[in-house]
N, C-alpha and C positions, 0 to 999 in steps of 0.2 A: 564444493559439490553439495547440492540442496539433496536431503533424507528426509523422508514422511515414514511415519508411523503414526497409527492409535494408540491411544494411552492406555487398553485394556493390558493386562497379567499377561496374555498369551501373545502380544502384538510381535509383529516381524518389521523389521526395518527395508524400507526400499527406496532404491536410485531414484524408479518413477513413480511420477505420479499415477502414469496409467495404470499400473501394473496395480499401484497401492491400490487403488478405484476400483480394477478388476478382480482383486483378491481379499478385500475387507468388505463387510457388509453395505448397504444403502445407508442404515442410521447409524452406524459407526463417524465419532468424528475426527475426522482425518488432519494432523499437525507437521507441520513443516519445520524442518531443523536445521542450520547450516553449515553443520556435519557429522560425522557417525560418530562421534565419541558426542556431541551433544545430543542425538538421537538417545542412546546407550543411556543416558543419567535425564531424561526429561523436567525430571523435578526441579533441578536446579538452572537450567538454562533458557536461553529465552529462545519462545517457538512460536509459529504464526497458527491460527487457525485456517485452513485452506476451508473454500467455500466454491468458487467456481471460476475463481482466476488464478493463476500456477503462480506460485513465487520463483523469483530471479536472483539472481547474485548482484547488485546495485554498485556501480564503479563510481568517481567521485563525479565524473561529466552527468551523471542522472540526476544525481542530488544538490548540484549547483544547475543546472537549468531547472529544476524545480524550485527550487530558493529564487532567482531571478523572475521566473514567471508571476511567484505569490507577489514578490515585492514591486511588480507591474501589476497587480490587481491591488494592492494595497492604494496603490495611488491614486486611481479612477475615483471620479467621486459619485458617492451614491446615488446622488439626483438629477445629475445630466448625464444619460446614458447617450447613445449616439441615432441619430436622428432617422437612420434608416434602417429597416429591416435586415437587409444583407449585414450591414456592419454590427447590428448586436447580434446575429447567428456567427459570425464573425469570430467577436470578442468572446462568446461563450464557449465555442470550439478551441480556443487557441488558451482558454484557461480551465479544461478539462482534463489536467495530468492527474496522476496517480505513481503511489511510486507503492511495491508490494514482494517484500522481501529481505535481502540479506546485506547486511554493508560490510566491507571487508574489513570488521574487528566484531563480526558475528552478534552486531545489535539486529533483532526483529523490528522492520520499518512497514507501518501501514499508515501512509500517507494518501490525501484525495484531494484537492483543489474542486471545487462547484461553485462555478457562477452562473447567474440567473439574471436576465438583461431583460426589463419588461420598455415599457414607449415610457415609463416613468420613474422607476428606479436601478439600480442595478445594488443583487445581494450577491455575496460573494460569501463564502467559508470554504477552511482551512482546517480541518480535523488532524493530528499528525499525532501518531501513536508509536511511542517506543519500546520494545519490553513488554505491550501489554499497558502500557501506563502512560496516560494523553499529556503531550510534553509542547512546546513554544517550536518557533520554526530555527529559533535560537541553538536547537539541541541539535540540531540535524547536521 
């Protein structure tokens, strides 16, 4: 079960995020945790910053289709993208995951897949954050 709290002295620990949202300030920044005893000790565990997507609990079927997916963008080659317009709205759609949350041995995961299909080339990045700390698709 995902906890948010602020890192201020006086913060309260909550289930929701709503609730966090309705009861902390606007510029208060609000941190995600992937349980109450890691809420309880902030300092030492790892926590996501929340911004405007909720973090989830990550099962291993999320994180092996996202590993599948990169390693099907990895392969496309950057200078012959596909020849029609439909098929690169396409391919940019079907490599636009994100993974944002908790894996069940309580690593903080903020992963993003962006690819970018122009009539000339196609870019692609893979930014994957673990902990706080930018790691290979290897660690995942």
């Amino acid at each position: 079960m995902i906890h948010y709290r602020t890192l201020n002295d006086d913060s309260k620990i909550y289930r929701s995020i709503n609730l966090a949202r309705r009861n902390e300030s606007n510029s208060a920044e609000l941190f995600a945790f992937s349980s109450r005893s890691a809420a309880l000790s902030p300092h030492s565990s790892p926590k996501l910053r929340v911004y405007s997507v909720t973090p989830t609990q990550l099962d291993q079927d999320d994180v092996s289709l996202f590993i599948d997916a990169h390693d099907e963008a990895k392969s496309i080659h950057p200078k012959y993208p596909p020849s029609s317009s439909s098929a690169r709205n396409r391919l940019e759609e079907t490599h636009s995951l994100s993974l944002f949350g908790f894996d069940s041995s309580g690593r903080s995961i903020n992963a993003h897949q962006d690819m970018r299909v122009s009539s000339k080339w196609v870019r692609y990045s893979c930014p994957i954050y673990i902990n706080g700390i930018k790691k290979t698709v290897r660690s995942l």
